[in-house]
N, C-alpha and C positions, 0 to 999 in steps of 0.2 A: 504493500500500500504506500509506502514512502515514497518510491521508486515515482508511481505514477502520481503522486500529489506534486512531487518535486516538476517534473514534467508540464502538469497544469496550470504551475506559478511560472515558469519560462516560458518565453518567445522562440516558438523555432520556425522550421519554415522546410516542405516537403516542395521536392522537385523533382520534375519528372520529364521526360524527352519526348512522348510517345506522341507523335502528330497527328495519333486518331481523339486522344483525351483533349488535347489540345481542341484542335477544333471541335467538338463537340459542347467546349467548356465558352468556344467562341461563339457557338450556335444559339446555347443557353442564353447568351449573355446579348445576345440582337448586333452581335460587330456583322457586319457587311464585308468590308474587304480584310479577311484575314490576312491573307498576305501582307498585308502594309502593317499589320497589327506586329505579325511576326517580326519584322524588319526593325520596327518602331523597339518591341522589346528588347530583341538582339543588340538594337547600340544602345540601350541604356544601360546593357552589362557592361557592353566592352567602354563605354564613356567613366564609368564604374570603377572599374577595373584601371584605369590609365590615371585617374584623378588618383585614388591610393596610391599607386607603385611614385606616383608625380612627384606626392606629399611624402613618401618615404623617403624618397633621393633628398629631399631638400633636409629633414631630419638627420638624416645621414651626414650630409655634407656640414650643416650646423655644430654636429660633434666633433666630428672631423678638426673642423677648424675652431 
């Protein structure tokens, strides 16, 4: 019981690949051009992903020097 209490008090966050869940989750949801949605999602990881690694180099380089 711990286990899963501790579980219900944290934020997590389930991901998945599968382009049939995906669009059906799109279908649900009334989007129209999935594809653009996909695209849209895709750079907000990698925009994501490049602002972190940005902020670290600059971390980095702060210690550094």
């Amino acid at each position: 019981m711990k286990f899963f209490k501790k579980i219900i008090n944290e934020k997590f966050a389930i991901n998945f690949s599968n382009l049939k869940i995906i669009n059906g989750l799109f279908e649900n949801l009334g989007v129209d051009n999935k594809t653009d949605m996909l695209r849209i999602i895709d750079k907000i990881e990698k925009l994501v992903l490049k602002k972190l690694l940005r902020n670290l180099k600059i971390q980095v380089l702060m210690i550094i020097i």
